[in-house]
BALOBA-1460 file (C-alpha; in Angstrom, 3 decimals):
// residues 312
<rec num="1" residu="x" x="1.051" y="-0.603" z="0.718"/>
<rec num="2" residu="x" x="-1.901" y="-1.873" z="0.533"/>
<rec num="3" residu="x" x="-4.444" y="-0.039" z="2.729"/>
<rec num="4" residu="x" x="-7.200" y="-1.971" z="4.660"/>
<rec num="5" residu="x" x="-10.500" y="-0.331" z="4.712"/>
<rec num="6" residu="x" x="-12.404" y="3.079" z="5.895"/>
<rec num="7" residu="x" x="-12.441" y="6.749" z="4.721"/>
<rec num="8" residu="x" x="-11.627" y="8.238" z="1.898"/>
<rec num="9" residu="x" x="-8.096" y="9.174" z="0.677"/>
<rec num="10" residu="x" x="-6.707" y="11.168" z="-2.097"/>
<rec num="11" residu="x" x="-3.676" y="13.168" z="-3.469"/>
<rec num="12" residu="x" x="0.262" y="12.528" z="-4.027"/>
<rec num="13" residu="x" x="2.564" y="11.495" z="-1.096"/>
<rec num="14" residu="x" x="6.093" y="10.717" z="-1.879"/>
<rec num="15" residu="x" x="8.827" y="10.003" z="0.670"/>
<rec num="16" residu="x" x="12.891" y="9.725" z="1.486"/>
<rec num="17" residu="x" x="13.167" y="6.113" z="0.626"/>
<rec num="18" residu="x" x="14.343" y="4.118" z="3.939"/>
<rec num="19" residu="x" x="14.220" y="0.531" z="4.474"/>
<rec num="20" residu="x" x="11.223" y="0.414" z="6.734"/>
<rec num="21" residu="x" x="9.563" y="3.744" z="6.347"/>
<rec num="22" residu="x" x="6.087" y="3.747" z="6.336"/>
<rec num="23" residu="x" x="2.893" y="3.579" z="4.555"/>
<rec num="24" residu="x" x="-0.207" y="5.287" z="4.054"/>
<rec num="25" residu="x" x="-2.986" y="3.984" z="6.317"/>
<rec num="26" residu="x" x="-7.092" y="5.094" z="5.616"/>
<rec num="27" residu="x" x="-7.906" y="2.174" z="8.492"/>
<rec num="28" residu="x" x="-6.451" y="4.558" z="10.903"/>
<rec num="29" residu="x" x="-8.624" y="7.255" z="9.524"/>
<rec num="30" residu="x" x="-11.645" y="5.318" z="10.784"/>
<rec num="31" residu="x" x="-9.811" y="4.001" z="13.737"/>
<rec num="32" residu="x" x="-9.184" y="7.027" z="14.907"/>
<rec num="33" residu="x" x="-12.885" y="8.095" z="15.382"/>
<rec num="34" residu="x" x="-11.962" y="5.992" z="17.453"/>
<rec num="35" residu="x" x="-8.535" y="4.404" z="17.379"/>
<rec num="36" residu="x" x="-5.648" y="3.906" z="14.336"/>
<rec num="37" residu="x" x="-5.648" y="3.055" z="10.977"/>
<rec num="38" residu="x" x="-3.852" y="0.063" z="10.133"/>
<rec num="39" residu="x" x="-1.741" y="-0.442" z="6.935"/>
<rec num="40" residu="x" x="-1.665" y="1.833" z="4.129"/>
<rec num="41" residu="x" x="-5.511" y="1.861" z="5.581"/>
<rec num="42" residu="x" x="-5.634" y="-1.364" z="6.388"/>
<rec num="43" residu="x" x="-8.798" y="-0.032" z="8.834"/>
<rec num="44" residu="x" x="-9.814" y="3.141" z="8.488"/>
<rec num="45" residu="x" x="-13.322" y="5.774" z="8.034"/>
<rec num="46" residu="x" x="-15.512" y="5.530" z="5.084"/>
<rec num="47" residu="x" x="-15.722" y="7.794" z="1.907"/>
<rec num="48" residu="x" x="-19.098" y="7.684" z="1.337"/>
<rec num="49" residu="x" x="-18.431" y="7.710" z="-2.576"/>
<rec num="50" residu="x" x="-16.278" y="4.903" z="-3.175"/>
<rec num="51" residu="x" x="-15.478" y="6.270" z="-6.498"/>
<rec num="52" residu="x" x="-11.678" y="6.927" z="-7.612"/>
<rec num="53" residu="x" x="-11.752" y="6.776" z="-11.760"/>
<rec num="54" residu="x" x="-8.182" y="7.454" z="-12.316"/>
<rec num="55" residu="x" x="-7.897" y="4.945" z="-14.701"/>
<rec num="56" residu="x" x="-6.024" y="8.409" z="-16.452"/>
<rec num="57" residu="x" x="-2.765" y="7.180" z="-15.011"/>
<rec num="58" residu="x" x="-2.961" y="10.050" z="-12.555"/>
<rec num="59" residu="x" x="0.829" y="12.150" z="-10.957"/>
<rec num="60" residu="x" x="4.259" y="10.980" z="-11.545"/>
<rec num="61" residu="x" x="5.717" y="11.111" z="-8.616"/>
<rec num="62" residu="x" x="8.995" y="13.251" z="-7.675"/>
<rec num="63" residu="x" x="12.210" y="10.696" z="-7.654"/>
<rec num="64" residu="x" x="12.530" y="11.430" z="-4.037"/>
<rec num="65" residu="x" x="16.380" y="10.078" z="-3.322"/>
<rec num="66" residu="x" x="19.251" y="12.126" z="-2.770"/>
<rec num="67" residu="x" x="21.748" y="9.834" z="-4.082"/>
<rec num="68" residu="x" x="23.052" y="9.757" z="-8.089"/>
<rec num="69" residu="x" x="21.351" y="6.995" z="-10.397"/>
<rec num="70" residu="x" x="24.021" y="4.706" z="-11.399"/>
<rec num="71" residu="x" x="23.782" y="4.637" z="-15.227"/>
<rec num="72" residu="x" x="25.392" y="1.135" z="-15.840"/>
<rec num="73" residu="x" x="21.835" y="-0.111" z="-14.736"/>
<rec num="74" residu="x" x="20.328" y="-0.606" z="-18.104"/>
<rec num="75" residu="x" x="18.133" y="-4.078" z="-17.858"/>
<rec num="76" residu="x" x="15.999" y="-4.774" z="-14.228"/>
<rec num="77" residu="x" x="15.008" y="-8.297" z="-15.984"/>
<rec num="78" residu="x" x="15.031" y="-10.284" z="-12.746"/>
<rec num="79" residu="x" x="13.577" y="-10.938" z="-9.353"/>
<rec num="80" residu="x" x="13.358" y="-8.220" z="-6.892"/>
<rec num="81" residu="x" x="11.504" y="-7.787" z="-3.505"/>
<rec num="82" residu="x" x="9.539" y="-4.563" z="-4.121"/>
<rec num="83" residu="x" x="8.465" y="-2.436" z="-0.536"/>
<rec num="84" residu="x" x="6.311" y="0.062" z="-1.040"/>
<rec num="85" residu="x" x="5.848" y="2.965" z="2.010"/>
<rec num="86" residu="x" x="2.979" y="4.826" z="2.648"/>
<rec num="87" residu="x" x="2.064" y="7.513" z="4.740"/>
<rec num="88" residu="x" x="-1.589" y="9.322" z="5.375"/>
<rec num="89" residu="x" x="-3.012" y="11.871" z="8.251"/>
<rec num="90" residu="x" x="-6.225" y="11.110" z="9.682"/>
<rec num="91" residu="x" x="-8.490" y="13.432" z="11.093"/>
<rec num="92" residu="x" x="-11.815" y="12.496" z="13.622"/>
<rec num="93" residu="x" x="-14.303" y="14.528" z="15.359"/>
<rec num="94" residu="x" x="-13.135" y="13.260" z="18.667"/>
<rec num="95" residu="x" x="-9.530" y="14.696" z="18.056"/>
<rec num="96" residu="x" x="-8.314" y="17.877" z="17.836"/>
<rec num="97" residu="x" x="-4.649" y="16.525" z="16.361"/>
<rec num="98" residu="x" x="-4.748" y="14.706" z="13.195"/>
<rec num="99" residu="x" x="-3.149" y="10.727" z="13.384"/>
<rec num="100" residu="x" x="0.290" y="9.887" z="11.376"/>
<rec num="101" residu="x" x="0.072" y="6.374" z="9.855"/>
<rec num="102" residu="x" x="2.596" y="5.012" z="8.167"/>
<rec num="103" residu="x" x="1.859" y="1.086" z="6.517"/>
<rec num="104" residu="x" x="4.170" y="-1.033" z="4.580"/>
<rec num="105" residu="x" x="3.940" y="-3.801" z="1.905"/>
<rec num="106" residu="x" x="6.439" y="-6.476" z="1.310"/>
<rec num="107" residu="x" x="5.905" y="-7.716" z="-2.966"/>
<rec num="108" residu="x" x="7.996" y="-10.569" z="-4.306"/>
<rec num="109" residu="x" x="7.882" y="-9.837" z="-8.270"/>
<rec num="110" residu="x" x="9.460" y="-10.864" z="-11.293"/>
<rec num="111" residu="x" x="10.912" y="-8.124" z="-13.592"/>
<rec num="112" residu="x" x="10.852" y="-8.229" z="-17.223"/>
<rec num="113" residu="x" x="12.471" y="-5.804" z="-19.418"/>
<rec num="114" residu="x" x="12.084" y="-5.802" z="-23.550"/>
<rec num="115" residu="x" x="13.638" y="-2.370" z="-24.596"/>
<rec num="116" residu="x" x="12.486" y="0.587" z="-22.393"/>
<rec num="117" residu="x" x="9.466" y="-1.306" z="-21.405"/>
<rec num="118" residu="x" x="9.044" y="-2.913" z="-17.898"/>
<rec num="119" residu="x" x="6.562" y="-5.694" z="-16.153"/>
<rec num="120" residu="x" x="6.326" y="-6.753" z="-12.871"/>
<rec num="121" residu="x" x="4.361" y="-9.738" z="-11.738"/>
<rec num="122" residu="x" x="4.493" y="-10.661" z="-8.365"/>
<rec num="123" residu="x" x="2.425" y="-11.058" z="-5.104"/>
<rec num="124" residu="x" x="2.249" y="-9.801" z="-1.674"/>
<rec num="125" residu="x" x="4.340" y="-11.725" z="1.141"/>
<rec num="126" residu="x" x="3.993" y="-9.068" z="4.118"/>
<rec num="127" residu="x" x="1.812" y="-6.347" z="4.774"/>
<rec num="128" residu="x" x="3.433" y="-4.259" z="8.297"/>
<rec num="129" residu="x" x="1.723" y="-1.299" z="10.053"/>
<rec num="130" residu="x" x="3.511" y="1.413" z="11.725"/>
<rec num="131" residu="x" x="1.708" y="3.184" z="13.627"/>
<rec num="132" residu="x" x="2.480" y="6.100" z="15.766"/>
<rec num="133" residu="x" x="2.899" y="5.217" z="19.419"/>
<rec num="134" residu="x" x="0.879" y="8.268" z="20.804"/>
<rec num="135" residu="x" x="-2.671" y="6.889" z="18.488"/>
<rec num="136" residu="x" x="-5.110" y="5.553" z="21.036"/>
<rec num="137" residu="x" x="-5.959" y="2.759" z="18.896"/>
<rec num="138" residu="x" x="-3.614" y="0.702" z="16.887"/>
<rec num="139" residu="x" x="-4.319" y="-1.517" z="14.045"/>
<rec num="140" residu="x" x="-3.961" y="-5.278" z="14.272"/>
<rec num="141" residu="x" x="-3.259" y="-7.183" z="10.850"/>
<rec num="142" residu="x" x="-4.589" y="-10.704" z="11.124"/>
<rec num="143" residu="x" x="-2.226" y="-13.001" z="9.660"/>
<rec num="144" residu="x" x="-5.100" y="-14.002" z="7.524"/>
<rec num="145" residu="x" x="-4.671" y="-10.923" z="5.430"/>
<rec num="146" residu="x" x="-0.860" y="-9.948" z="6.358"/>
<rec num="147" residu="x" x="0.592" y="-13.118" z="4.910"/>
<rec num="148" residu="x" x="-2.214" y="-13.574" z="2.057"/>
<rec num="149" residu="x" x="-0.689" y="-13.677" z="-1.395"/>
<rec num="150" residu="x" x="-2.759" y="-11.058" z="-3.139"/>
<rec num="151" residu="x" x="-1.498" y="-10.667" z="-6.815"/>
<rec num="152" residu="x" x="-0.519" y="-7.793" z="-8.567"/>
<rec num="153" residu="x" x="0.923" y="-6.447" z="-12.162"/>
<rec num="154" residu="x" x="2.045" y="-3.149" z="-13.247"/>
<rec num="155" residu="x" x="3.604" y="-2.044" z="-16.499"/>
<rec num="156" residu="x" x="5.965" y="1.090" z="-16.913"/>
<rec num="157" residu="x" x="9.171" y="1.818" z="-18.444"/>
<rec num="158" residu="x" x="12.830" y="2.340" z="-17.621"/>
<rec num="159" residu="x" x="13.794" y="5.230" z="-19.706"/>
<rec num="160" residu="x" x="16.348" y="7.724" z="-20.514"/>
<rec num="161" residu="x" x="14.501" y="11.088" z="-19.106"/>
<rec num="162" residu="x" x="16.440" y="13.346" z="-22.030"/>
<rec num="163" residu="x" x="19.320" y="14.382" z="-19.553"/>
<rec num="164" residu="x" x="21.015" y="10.716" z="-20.040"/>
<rec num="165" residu="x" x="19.635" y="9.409" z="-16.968"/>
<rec num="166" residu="x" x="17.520" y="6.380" z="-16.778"/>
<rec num="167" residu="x" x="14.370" y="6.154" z="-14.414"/>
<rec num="168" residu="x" x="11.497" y="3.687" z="-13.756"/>
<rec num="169" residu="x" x="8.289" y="5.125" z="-14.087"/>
<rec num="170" residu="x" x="4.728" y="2.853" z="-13.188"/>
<rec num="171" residu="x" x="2.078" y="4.699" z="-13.802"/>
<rec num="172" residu="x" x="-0.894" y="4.063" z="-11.871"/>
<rec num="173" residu="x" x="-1.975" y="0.494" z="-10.896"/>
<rec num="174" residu="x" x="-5.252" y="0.126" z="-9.101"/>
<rec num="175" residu="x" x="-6.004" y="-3.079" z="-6.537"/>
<rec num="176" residu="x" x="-9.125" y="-3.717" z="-4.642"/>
<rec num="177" residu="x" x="-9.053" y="-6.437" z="-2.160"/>
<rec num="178" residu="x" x="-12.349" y="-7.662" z="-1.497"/>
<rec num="179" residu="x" x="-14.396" y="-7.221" z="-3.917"/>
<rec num="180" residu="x" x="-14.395" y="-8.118" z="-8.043"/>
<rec num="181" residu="x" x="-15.352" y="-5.050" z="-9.799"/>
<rec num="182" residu="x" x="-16.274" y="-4.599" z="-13.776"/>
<rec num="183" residu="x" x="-14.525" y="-1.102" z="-13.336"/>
<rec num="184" residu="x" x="-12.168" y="-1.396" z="-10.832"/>
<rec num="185" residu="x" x="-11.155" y="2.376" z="-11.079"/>
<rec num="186" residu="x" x="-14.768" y="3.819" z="-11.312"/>
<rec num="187" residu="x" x="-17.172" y="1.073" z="-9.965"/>
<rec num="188" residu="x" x="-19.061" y="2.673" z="-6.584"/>
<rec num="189" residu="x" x="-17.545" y="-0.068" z="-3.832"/>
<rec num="190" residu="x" x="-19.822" y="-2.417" z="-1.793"/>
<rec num="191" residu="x" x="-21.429" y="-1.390" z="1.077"/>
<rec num="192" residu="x" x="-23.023" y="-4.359" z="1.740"/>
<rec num="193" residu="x" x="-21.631" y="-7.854" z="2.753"/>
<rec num="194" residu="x" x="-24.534" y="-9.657" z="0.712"/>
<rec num="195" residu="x" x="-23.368" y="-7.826" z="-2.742"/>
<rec num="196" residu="x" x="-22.509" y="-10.104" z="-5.029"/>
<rec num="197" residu="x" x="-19.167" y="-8.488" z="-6.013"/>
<rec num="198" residu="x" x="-18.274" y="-8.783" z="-2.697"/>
<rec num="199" residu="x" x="-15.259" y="-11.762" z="-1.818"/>
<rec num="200" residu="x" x="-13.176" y="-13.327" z="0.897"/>
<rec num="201" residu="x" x="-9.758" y="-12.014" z="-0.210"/>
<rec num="202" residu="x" x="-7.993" y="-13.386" z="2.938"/>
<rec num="203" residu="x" x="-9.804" y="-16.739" z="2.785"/>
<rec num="204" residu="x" x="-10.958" y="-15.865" z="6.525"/>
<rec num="205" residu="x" x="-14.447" y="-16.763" z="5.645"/>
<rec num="206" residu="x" x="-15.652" y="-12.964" z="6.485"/>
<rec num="207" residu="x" x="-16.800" y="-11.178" z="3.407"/>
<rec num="208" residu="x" x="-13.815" y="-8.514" z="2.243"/>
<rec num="209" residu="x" x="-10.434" y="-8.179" z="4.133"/>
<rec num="210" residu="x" x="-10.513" y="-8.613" z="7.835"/>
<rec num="211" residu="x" x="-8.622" y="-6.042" z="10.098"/>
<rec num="212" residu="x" x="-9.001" y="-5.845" z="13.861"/>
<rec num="213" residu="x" x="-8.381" y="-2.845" z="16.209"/>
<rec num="214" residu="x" x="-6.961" y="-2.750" z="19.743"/>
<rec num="215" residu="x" x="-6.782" y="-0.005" z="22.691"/>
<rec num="216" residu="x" x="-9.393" y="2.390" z="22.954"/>
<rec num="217" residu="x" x="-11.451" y="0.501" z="20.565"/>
<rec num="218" residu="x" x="-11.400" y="-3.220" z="20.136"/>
<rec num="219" residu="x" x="-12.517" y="-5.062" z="17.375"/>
<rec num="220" residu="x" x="-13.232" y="-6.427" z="13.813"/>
<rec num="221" residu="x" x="-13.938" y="-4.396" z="10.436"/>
<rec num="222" residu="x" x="-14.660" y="-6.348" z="7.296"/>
<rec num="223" residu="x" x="-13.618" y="-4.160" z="4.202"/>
<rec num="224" residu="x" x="-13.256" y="-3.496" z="0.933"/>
<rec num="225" residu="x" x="-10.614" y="-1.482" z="-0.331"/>
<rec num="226" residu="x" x="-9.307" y="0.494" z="-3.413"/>
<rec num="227" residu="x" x="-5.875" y="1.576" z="-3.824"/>
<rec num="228" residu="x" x="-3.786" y="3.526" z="-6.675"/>
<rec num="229" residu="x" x="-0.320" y="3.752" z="-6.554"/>
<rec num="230" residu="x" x="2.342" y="5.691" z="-9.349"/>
<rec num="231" residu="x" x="5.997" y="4.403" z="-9.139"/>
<rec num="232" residu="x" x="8.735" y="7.108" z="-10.336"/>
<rec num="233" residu="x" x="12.747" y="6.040" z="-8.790"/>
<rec num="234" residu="x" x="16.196" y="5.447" z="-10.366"/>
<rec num="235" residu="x" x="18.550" y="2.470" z="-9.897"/>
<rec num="236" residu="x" x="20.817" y="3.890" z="-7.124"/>
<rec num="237" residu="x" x="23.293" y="0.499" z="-6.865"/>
<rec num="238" residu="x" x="23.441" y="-2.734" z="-9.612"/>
<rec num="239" residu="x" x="20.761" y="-4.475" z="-6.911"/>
<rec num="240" residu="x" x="18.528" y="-1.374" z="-5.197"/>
<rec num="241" residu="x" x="16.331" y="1.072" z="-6.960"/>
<rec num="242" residu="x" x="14.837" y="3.917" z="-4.858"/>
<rec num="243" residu="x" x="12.108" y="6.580" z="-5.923"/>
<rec num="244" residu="x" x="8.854" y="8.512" z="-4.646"/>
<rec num="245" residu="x" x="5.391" y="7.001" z="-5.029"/>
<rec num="246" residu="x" x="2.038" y="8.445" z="-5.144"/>
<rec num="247" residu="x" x="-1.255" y="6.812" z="-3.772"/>
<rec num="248" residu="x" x="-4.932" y="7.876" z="-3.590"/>
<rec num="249" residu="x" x="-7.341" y="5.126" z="-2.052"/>
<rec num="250" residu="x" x="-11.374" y="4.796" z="-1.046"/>
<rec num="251" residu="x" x="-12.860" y="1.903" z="0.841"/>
<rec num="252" residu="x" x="-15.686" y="0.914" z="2.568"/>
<rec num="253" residu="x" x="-16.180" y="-0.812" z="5.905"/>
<rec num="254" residu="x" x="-19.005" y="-2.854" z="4.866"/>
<rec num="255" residu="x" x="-19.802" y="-4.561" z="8.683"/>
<rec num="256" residu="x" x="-17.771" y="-4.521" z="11.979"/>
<rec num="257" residu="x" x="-17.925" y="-6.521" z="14.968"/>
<rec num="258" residu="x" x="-19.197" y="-4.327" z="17.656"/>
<rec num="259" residu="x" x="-21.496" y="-3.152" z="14.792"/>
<rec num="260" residu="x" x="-20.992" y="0.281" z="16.541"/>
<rec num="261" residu="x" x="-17.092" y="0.542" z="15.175"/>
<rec num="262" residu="x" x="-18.389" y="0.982" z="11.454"/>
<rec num="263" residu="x" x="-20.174" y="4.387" z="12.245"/>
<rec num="264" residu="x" x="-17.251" y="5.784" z="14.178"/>
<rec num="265" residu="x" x="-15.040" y="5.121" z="11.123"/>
<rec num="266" residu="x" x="-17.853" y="7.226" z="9.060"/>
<rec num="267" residu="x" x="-17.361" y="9.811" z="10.799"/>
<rec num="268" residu="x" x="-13.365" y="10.132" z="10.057"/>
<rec num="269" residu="x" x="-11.135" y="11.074" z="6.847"/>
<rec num="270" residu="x" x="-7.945" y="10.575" z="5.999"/>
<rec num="271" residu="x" x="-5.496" y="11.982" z="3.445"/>
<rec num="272" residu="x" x="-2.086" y="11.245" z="1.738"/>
<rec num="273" residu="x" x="0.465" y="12.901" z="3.961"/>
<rec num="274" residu="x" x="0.859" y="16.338" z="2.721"/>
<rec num="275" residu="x" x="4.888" y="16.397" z="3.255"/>
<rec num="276" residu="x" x="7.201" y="16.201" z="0.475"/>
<rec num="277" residu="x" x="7.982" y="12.958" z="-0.087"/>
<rec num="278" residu="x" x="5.952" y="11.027" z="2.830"/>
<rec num="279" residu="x" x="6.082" y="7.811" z="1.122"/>
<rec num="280" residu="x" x="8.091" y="6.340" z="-1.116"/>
<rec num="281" residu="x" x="9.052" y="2.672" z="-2.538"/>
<rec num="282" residu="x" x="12.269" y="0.569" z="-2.478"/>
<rec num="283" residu="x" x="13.153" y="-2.255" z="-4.594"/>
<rec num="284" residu="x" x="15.823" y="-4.736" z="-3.788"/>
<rec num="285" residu="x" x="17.354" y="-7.313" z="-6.540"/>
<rec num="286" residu="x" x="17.384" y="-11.123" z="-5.311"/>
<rec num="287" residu="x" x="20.851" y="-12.645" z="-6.111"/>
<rec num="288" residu="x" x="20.900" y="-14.348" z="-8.745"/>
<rec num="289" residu="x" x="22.157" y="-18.065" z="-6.750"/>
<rec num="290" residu="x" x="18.740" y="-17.628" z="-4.357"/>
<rec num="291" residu="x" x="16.474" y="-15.961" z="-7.198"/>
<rec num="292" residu="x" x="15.305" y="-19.900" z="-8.526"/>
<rec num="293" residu="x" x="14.316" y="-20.624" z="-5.047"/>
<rec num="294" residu="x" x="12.562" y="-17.479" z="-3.481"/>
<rec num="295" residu="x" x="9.049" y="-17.723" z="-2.080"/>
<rec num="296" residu="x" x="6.980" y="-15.243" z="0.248"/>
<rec num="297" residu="x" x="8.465" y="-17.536" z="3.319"/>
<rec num="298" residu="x" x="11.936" y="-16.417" z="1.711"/>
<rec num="299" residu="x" x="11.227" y="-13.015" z="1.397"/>
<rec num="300" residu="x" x="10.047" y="-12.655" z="5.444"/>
<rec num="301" residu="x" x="13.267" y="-14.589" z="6.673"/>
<rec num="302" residu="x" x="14.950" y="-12.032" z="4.705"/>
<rec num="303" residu="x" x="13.266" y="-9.121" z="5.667"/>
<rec num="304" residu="x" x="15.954" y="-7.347" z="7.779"/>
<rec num="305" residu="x" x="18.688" y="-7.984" z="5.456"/>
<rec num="306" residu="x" x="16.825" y="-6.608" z="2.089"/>
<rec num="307" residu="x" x="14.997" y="-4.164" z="3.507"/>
<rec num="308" residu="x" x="16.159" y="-3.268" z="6.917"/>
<rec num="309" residu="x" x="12.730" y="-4.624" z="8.067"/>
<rec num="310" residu="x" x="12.416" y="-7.120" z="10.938"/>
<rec num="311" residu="x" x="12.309" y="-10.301" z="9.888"/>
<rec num="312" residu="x" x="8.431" y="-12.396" z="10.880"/>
């Protein structure tokens, strides 16, 4: 859920886990001073403070599923397409209603279990934004940075919670596309595309991530984002584990083509939606005859079938 660039987000959201919910979104935050945010942020306003340190591990989600963990589910060793589902408001000073985003990522990892203690490592194959149909401005996702294979690797555990049931907990995990920071969680983020910590995460040859905007504002931010997310779910079948996550992001739109776009997302914030579970994450075994052979190109032919997501 990876969200592009703009304002500044904070705070749990945790949602009803559903095949192609959504995600949270701080692009739409600047987007909407003008437009949407794309996903999980993938555009959005600008913090001003770039500076998260929650390298403390930060709020374990709620489980956020209404159906029973199945307790036969004792080892997740495998490979497993991982969605994560975000969701954030966004409020500008052109708008009296705030803007509902919802953004999506798509992660192909590999599982391994030793005891109660879980790793994933995996990468990004699809990143899908949702946004409301009444936002005046919608978020574009260049395939540059939608299909881009960003890595990522979390640690947790899968452990009996003292009432004999077993859940997956993943603390926080902090990514920031575009730029290489000593202090990833702490580090103030670049506000300049000539800062030397600044990179070309989708290989566009733009500085940062790319994400365009279409409608009432057209155009191209270049960003740099920060994202935290907390896993917290129980295995619900033998191949699907469902659970609530919690996010809290910053980023900085550090140019924009017009140049005019990166003041109007300045001037907008966004937040984790406030409702009970707003986002959430869903993870969905590989059988064991295709695991050998899966790749990202896999994963997105098989969208709709895991997931309930259309397949690109």
């Amino acid at each position: 859920m990876l969200a592009g660039c703009g304002g500044s987000s904070t705070g749990p959201a945790t949602s009803t886990p559903d095949a192609g919910g959504g995600a949270g979104s701080d692009a739409a935050q600047g987007a909407q001073a003008g437009g949407d945010a794309g996903p999980a942020a993938e555009a959005g306003g600008d913090s001003g403070e770039g500076n998260l340190c929650i390298a403390g591990g930060g709020v374990i989600p709620s489980l956020c599923t209404t159906k029973p963990a199945l307790p036969s589910v004792t080892d997740l060793s495998g490979t497993w397409v991982l969605e994560t589902i975000g969701a954030q408001t966004v409020t500008a000073p052109t708008y009296a209603n705030p803007f509902h985003l919802q953004s999506i990522g798509v992660i192909l990892v590999q599982v391994t279990q030793t005891g109660s203690d879980v790793t994933l490592d995996g990468h990004y194959c699809n990143r899908i934004q949702n946004d409301n149909s009444n936002n005046p401005a919608k978020v574009v996702i260049p395939d540059a940075w939608r299909l881009t294979e960003f890595p990522i690797q979390r640690s947790g555990t899968f452990a009996n919670n003292g009432a004999g049931q077993l859940e997956l907990t993943l603390p926080n995990a902090i990514e920031v596309p575009g730029a290489n920071l000593v202090d990833p969680a702490c580090d103030a983020l670049p506000t300049d595309p000539n800062d030397p910590r600044v990179v070309d995460s989708d290989n566009d040859g733009y500085p940062g991530i790319s994400v365009g905007l279409s409608g009432l504002i057209t155009g191209m931010l270049r960003c740099v984002q920060r994202q935290a997310t907390a896993l917290h779910g129980v295995a619900v079948a033998a191949d699907r584990i469902e659970g609530g996550m919690t996010f809290e992001s910053d980023q900085s739109v550090i140019e924009s083509a017009p140049s005019s776009i990166k003041a109007l997302y300045q001037m907008s914030r966004s937040s984790a939606d406030p409702a009970v579970c707003a986002s959430s994450f869903v993870m969905v075994k590989v059988p064991d005859a295709d695991a050998g052979a899966v790749d990202c190109e896999w994963v997105r032919a098989n969208e709709s079938a895991l997931l309930g997501l259309p397949g690109t």
